[in-house]
C-alpha positions as CSV (number, residue, x, y, z in Angstrom):
1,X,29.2,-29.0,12.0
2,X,31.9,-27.7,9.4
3,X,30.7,-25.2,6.7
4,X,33.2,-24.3,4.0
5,X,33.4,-23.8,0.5
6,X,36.2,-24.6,-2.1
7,X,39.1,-22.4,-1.7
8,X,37.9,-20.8,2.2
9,X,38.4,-22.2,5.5
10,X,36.1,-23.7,7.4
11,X,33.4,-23.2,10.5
12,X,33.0,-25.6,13.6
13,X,30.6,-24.9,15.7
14,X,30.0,-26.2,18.9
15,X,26.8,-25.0,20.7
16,X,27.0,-24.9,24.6
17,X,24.9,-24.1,27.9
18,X,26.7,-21.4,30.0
19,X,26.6,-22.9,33.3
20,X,27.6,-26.4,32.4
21,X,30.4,-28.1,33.1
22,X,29.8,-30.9,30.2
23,X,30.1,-28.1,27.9
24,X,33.4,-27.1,29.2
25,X,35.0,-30.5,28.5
26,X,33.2,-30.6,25.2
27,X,35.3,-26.9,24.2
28,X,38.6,-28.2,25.5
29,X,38.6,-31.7,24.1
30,X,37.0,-30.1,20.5
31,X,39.8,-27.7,20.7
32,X,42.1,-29.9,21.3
33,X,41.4,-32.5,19.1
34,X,40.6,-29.9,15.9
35,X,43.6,-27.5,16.8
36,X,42.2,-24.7,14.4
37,X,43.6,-21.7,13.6
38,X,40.8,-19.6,15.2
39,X,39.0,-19.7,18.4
40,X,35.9,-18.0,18.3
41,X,34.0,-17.3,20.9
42,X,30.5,-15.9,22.1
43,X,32.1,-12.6,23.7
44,X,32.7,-9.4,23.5
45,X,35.2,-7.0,24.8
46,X,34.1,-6.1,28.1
47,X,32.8,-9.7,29.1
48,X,36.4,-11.0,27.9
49,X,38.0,-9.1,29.9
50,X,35.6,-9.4,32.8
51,X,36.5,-13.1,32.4
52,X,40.4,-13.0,32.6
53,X,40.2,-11.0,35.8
54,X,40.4,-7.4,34.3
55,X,38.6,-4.3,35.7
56,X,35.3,-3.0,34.0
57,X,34.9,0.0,32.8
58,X,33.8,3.0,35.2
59,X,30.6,4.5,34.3
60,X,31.0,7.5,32.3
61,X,29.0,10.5,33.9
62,X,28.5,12.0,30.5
63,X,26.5,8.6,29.7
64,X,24.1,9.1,32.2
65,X,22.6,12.2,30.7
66,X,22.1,10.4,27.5
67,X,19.2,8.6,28.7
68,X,18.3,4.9,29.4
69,X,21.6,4.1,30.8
70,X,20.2,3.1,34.4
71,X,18.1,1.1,32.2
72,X,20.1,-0.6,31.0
73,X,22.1,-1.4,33.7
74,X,18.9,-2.5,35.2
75,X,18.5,-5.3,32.4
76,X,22.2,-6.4,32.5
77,X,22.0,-6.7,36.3
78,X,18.8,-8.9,35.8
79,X,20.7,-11.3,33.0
80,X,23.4,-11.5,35.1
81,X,21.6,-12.4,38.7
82,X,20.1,-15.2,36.4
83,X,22.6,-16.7,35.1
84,X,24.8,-16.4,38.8
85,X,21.9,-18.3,40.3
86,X,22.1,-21.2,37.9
87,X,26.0,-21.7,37.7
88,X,26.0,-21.6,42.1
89,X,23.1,-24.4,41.9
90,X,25.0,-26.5,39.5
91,X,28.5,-25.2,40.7
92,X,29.8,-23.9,37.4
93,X,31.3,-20.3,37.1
94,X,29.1,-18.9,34.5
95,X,31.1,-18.2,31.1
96,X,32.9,-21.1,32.1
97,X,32.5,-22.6,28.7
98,X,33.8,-19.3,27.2
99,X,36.7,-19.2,29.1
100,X,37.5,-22.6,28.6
101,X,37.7,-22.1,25.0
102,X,40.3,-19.2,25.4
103,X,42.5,-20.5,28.0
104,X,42.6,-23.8,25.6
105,X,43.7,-21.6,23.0
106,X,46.5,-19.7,24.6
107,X,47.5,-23.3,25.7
108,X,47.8,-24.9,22.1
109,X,49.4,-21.2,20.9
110,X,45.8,-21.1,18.6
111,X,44.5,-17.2,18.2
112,X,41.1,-15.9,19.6
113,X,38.4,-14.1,18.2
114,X,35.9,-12.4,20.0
115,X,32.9,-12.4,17.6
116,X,29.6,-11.0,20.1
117,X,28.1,-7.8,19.9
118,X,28.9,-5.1,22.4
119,X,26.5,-6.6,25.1
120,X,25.8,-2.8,25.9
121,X,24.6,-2.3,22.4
122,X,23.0,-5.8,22.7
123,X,20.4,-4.7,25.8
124,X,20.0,-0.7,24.5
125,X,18.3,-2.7,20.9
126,X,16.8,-5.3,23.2
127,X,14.5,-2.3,25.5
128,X,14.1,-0.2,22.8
129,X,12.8,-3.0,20.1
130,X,10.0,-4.1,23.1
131,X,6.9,-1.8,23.0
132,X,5.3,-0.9,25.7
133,X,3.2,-3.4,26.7
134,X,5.9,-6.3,26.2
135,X,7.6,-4.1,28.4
136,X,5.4,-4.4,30.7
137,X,4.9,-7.4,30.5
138,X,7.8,-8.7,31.1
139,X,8.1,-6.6,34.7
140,X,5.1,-8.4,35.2
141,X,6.5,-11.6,34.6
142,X,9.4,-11.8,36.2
143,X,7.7,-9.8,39.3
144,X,4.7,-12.8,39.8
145,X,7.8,-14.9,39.2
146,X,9.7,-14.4,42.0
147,X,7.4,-12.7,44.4
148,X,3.9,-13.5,46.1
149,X,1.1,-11.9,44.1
150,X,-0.3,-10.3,47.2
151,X,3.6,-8.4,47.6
152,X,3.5,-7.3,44.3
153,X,0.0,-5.7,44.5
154,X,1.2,-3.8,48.1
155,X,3.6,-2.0,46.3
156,X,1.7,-1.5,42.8
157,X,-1.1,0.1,45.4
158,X,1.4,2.3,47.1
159,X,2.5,3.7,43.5
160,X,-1.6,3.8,42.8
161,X,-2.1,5.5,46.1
162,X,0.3,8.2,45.8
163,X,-1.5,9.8,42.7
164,X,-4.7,8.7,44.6
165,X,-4.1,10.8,47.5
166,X,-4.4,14.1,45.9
167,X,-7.9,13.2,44.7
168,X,-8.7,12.0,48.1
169,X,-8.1,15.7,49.2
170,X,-9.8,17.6,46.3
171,X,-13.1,15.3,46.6
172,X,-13.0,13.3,49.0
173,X,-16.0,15.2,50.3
174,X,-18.4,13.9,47.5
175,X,-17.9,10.2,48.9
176,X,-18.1,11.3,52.5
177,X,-14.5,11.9,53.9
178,X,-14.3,15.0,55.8
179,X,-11.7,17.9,56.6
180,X,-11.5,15.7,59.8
181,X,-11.0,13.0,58.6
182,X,-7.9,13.5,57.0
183,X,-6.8,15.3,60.5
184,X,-7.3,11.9,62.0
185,X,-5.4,10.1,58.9
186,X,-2.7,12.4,59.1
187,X,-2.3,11.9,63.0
188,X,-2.3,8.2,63.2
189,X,0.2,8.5,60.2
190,X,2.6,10.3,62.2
191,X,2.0,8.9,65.5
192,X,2.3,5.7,63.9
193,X,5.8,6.3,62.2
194,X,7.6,7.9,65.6
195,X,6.0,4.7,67.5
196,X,7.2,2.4,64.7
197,X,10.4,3.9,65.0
198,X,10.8,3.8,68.8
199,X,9.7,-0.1,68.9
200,X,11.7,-0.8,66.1
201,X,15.0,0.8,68.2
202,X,14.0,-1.1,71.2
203,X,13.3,-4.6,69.4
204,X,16.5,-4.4,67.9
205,X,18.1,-5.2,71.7
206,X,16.6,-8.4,71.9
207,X,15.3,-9.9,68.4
208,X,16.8,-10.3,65.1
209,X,16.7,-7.5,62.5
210,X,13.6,-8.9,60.5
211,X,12.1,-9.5,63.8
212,X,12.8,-6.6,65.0
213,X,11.8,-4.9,62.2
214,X,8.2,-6.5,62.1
215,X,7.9,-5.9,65.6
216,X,8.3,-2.2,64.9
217,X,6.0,-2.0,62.0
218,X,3.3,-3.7,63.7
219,X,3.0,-1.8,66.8
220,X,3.6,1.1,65.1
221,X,0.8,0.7,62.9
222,X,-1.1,-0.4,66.0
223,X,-0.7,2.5,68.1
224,X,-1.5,5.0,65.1
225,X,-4.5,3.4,64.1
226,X,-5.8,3.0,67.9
227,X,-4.3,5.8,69.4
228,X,-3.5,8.5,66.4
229,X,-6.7,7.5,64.3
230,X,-9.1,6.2,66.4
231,X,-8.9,8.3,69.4
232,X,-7.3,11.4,68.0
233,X,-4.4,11.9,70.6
234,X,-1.7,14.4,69.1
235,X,-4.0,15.6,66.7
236,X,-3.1,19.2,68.1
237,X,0.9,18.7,67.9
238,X,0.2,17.5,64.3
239,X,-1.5,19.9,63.2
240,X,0.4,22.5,64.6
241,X,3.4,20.9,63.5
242,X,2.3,20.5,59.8
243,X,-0.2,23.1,59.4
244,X,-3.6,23.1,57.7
245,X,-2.1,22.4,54.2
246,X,0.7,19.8,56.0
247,X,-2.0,18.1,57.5
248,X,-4.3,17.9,54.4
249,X,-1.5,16.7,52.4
250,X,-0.3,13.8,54.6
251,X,-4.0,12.7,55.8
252,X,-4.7,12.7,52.0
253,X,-1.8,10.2,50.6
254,X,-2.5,8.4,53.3
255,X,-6.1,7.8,52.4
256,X,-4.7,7.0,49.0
257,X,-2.1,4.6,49.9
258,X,-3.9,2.5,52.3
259,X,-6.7,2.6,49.6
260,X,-4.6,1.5,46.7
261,X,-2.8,-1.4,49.0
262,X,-5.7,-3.0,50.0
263,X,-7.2,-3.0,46.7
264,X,-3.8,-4.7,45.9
265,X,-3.7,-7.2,48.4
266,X,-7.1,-8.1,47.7
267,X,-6.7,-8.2,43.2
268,X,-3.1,-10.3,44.5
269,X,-4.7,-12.6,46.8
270,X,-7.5,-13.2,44.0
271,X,-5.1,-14.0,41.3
272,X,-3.1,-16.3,43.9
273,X,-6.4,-18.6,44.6
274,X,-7.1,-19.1,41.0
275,X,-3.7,-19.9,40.0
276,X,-2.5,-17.0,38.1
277,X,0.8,-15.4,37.9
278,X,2.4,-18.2,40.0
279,X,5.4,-19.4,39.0
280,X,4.9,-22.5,36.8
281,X,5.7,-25.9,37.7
282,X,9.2,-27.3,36.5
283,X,10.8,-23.7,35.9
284,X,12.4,-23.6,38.8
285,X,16.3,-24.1,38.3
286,X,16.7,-26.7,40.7
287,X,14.5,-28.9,38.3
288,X,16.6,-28.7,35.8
289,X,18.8,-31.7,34.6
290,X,21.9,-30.6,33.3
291,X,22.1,-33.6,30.3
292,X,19.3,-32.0,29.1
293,X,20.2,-28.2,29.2
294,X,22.9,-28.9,27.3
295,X,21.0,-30.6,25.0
296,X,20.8,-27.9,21.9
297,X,16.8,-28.8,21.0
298,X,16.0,-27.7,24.8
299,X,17.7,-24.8,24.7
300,X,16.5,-23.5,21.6
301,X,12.8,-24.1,22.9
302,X,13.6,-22.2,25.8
303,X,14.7,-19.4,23.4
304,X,11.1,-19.9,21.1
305,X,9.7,-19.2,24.5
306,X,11.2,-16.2,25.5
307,X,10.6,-15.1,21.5
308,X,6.6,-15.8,22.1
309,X,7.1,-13.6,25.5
310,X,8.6,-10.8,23.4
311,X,9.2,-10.9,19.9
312,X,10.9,-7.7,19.4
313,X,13.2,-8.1,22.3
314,X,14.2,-11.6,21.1
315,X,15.2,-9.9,17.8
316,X,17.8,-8.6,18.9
317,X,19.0,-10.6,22.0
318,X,18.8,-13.9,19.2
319,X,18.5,-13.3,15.6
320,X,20.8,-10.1,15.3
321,X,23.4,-11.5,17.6
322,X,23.3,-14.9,15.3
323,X,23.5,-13.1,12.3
324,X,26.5,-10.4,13.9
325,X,28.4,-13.4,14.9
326,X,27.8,-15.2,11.6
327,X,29.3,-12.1,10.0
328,X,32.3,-12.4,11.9
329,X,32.5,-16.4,11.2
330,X,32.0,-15.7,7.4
331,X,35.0,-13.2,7.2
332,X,37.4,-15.3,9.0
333,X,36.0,-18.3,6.7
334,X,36.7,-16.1,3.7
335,X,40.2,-15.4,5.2
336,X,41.0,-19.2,4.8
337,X,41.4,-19.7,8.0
338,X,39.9,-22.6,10.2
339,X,37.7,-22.0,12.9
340,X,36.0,-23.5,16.1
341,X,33.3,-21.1,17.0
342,X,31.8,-21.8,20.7
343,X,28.7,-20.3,20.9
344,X,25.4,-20.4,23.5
345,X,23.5,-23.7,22.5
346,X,20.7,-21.4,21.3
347,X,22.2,-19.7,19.0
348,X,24.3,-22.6,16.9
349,X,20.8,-23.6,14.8
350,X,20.5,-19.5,13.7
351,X,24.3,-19.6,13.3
352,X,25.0,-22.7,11.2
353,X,22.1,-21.2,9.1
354,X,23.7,-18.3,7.8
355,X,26.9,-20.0,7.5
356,X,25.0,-22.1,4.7
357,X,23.4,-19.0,3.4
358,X,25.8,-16.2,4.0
359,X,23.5,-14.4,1.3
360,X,20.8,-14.5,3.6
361,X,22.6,-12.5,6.5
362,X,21.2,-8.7,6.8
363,X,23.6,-6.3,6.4
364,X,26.1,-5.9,9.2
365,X,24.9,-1.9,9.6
366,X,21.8,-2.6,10.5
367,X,23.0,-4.8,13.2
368,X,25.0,-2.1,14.8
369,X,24.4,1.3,17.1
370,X,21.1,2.3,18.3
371,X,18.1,0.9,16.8
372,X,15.3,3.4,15.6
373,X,11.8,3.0,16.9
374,X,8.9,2.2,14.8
375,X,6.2,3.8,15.0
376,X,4.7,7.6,15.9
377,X,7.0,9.5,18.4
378,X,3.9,9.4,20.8
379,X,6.5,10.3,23.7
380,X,8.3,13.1,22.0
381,X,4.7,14.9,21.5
382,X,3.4,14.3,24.6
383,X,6.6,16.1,26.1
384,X,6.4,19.1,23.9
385,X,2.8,19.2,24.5
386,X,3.5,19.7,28.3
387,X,5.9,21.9,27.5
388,X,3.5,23.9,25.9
389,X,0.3,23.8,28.0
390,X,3.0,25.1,31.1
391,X,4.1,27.8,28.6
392,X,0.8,28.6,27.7
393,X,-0.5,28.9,31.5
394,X,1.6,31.7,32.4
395,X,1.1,33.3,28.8
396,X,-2.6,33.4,28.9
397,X,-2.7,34.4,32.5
398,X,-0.7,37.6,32.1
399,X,-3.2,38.3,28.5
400,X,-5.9,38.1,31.5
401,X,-4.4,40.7,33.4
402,X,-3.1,38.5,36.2
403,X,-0.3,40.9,37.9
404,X,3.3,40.3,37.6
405,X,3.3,39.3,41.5
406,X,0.8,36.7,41.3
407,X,2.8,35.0,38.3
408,X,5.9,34.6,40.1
409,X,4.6,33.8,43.3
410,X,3.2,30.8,41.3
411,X,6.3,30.3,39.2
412,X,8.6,30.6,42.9
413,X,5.9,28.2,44.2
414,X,6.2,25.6,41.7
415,X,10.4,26.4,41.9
416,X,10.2,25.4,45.7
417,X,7.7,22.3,45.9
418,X,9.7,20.6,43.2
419,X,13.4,21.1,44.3
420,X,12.0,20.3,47.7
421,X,10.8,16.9,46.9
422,X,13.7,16.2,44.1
423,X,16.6,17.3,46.4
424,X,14.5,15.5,49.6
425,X,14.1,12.1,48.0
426,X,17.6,12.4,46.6
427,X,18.9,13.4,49.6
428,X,16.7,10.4,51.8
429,X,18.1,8.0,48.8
430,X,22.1,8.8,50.0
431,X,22.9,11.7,47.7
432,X,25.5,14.1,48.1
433,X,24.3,17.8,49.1
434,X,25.6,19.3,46.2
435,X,24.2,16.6,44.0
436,X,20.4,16.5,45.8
437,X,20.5,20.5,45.0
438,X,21.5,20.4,41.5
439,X,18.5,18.0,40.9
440,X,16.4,20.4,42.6
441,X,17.7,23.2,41.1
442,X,16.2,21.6,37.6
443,X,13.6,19.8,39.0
444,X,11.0,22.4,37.9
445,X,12.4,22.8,34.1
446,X,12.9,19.2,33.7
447,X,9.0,18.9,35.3
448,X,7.5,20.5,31.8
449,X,10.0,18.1,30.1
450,X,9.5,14.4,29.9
451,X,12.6,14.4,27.9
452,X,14.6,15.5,30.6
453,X,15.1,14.2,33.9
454,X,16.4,16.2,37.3
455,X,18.3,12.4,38.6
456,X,20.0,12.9,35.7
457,X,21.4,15.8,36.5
458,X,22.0,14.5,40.4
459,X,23.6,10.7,38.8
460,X,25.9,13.1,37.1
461,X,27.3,15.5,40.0
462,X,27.4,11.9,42.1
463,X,29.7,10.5,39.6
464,X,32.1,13.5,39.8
465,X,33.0,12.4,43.2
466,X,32.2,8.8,43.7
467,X,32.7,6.8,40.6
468,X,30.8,3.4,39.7
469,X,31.5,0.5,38.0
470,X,29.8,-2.2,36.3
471,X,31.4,-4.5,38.3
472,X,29.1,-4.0,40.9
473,X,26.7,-6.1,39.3
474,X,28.6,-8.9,40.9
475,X,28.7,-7.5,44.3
476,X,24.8,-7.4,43.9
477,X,24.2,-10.6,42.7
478,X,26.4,-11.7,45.9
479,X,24.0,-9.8,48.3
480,X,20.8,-11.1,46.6
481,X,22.1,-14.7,46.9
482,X,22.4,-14.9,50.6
483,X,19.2,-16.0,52.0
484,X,19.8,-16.1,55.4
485,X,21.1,-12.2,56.5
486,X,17.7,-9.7,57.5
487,X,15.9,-7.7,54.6
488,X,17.2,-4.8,56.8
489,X,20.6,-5.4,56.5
490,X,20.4,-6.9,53.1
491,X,19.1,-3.3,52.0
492,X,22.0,-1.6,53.5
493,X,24.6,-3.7,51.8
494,X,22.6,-2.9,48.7
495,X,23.2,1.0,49.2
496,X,26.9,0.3,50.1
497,X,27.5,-0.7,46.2
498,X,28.2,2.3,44.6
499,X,25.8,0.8,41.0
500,X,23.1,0.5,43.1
501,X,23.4,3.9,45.2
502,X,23.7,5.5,42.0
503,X,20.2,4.2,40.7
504,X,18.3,4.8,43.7
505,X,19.2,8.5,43.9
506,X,18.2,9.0,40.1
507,X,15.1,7.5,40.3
508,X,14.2,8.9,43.9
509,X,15.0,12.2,42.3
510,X,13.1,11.7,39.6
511,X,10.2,10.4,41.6
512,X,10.1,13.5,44.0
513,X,9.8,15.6,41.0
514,X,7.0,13.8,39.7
515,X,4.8,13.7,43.2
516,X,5.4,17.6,43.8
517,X,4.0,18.2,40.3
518,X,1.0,16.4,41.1
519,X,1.0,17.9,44.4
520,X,1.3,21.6,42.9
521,X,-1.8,21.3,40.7
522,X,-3.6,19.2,43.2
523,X,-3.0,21.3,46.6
524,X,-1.0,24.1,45.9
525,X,-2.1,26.3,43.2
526,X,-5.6,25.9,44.5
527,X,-4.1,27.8,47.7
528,X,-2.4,30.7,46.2
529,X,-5.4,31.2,43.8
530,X,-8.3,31.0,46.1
531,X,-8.8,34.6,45.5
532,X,-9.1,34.6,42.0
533,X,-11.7,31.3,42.7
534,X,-9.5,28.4,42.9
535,X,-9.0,25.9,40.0
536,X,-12.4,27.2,38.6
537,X,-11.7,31.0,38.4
538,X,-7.7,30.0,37.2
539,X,-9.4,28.5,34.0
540,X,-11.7,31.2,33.5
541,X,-9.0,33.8,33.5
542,X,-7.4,31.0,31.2
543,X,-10.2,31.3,28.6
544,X,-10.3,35.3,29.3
545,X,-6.1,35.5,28.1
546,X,-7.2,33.2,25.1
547,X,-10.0,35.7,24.3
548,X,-7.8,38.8,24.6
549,X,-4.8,36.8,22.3
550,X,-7.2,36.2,19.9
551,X,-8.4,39.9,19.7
552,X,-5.0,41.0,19.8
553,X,-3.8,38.9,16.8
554,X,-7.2,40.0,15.2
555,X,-6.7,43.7,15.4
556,X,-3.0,42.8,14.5
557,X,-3.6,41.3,11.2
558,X,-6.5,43.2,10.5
């Protein structure tokens, strides 16, 4: 389609599927045939240069502290695993089309314009635009997509069962589970894990690494539920070896997590006899027919899709990016220059619109930096309101008269369990010493912080020595594609990618900060104040400091 007005240039615009290679003789013959004095194409900087062979940027460490940046690269790597898939089942490089396009223009001496949006910019207005139950979802989605139901729900009951545990060991009594109980739990756990280990070792002579790693885990689970559990042998070592706390602790989560996992499997293997959350029928990539991805009414229904799936997203992954591009076609149209713009099929209808309508194109400053949210800062208060009930603790303690001693052995306590657990997880996740400590160091300020995050402050120190690049998306996509090497080693290659490292120790940092602060209100401050009557007396002195402010501020004024 050409759009021009008297005295400008003009617009062509040729709409194309990324992974086909129809589409790439469609851009060089166009090109070709049109010779215009502009190529434009669907890229931005980063991508182009991606394309020609260049090296991506390293990830700044300062970025990481800014927030959302694993995030991000969470979502990129996603779009880009996609999109790898399709172009290796129809053997097309993806950006093919794109690259066609500029290497036809350097051929016929014709410039290039790159007219996309920072794709960074693109995916930090594409998170931030979903609210939160679009967010979720889409993790939902494209979970049940490519996973059994019954998988999903064993690892949504582990996450359940960890905050479950804690309950389990503050009133488990009332439904009948007793101190031993958990002893037992607790044993078999352990028992289990060193004979799961030691099979696992043993297997690994003989059988391959899945086999040998589901030979471990099943007579590991075996002997602690037989041996550990049922007949209670190293119940003494155990306990002796974790103490009465230890022992409470572990027996506990465990409770909790094999609670929440069963419940799991069971809600997962219900949803997968009645249909739902299976992948539908005819989405799979290998039953699509390539005359008709490239066909530009398809493609845009498979865009009106993912717009009913999440309108705010598709905001700004479609309509701002048609209008940002269309802002870029206008001026070089107004330069009087001509163009051939080769853009995704899915975007030429949005495109071509504005380019009859260039009044009709929102201004090109909202289209840019960091969208705003809408909405009340729910998060921001809920942070400052945790902030201040941990403030407020301490403060109407000491107004009770609780002694200087007992507040920091509670402060030191609550210092302790969450560096432990920060710096552990980090540690257990592949972190540097000197990175795990730093995230424990601030686990316990960044704890009465939502705000702030302690893997954060780990990514940070971990990109002073080792840096990362986005390149490594690539190198993932690689590992997930090959279907034949064992989960086991697939997950080591995973942690041998610097990108992926990199998120694992954040959020395993993050995570350990977030199970000890549970932990500490759940086990451990009911321990160090059993003497002023546990939880119970603790909010009784509570009430006492907020009587004794009150008089003070009384008598104050008065």
């Amino acid at each position: 389609m050409n759009d021009s007005s008297p005295g400008e240039g003009h617009v062509h615009v040729v709409g194309t599927a990324h992974v086909s290679a129809d589409s790439v003789r469609e851009v060089e013959e166009t090109v070709k045939s049109e010779r215009p004095d502009v190529v434009a194409v669907e890229l931005d900087e980063g991508r182009y240069r991606q394309l020609k062979g260049g090296t991506p940027d390293d990830i700044e460490a300062r970025d990481l502290l800014r927030g959302n940046t694993v995030f991000q690269f969470i979502a990129y790597w996603m779009l880009s695993y996609v999109q790898s898939r399709m172009g290796d089942k129809f053997d097309v490089k993806p950006g093919a089309d794109m690259l066609a396009a500029v290497e036809t223009a350097e051929e016929e001496g014709l410039d290039v314009a790159l007219v996309d949006r920072d794709i960074q910019t693109t995916i930090q207005r594409f998170w931030r635009r979903m609210g939160t139950l679009e967010k979720m979802r889409m993790a939902g989605d494209l979970a049940f997509g490519v996973a059994d139901a019954r998988g999903v729900g064993a690892i949504a009951g582990i996450a359940v069962g960890v905050f479950l545990g804690p309950l389990v060991g503050l009133y488990g009594d009332v439904v009948g589970i007793s101190d031993l109980f958990l002893t037992r739990a607790a044993t078999g756990a352990v028992v289990g894990a060193a004979a799961a280990y030691l099979l696992y070792t043993l297997a690994s002579f003989s059988l391959s690494g899945d086999d040998a790693l589901l030979a471990g885990l099943g007579g590991g689970a075996a002997v602690g539920l037989i041996g550990g559990f049922g007949l209670g042998y190293g119940t003494g070592l155990v306990t002796s070896i974790l103490g009465g706390l230890g022992t409470t602790i572990v027996g506990s989560l465990v409770v909790g997590i094999l609670a929440g996992v069963a419940v799991g499997v069971a809600v997962g293997t219900v949803l997968n006899a009645v249909g739902l959350f299976t992948p539908a029928e005819g989405t799979d990539v290998e039953e699509f027919d390539m005359a008709d991805l490239t066909d530009g009414d398809v493609v845009s229904a498979m865009m009106e899709e993912f717009r009913r799936f999440s309108p705010g997203g598709a905001e700004a992954l479609i309509d701002e990016r048609d209008a940002y591009i269309a802002h870029q076609l206008v001026a070089l149209r107004q330069s009087g220059r001509s163009v051939v713009a080769v853009v995704g099929a899915g975007h030429k209808a949005g495109i071509e619109g504005y380019l009859e309508n260039p009044q009709t194109l929102p201004p090109m400053e909202s289209l840019v930096g960091v969208a705003e949210k809408d909405g009340f800062p729910w998060g921001k208060i809920v942070g400052f309101g945790i902030t201040a009930v941990f403030v407020a603790f301490f403060v109407l303690l000491a107004m009770a008269g609780v002694g200087n001693q007992r507040l920091l052995t509670i402060f030191g306590a609550w210092f302790l369990i969450n560096g432990i657990f920060a710096a552990g997880l980090a540690k257990l996740a592949g972190a540097r010493w000197t990175s795990a400590l730093v995230g424990g160091a601030v686990a316990w300020m960044t704890s009465i912080n939502p705000l702030l995050a302690p893997g954060w402050f780990t990514g940070y120190v971990e990109l002073r020595h080792t840096p990362v690049n986005v390149g490594d998306i690539g190198k993932l996509n690689e590992i997930l594609s090959d279907e034949e090497t064992p989960i086991a080693d697939l997950v080591g290659q995973m942690f041998d990618v610097p990108l992926f490292k990199l998120i694992m120790v954040v959020a395993m940092t993050n995570i350990g900060s977030i199970i000890a602060s549970f932990l500490f209100v759940t086990y451990v401050l009911p321990v160090i104040a059993a003497d002023l009557g546990g939880i119970t007396g603790v909010t009784n002195l509570m009430l006492e400091g907020a009587a004794n402010s009150a008089d003070l501020i009384w008598r104050t004024l008065a």
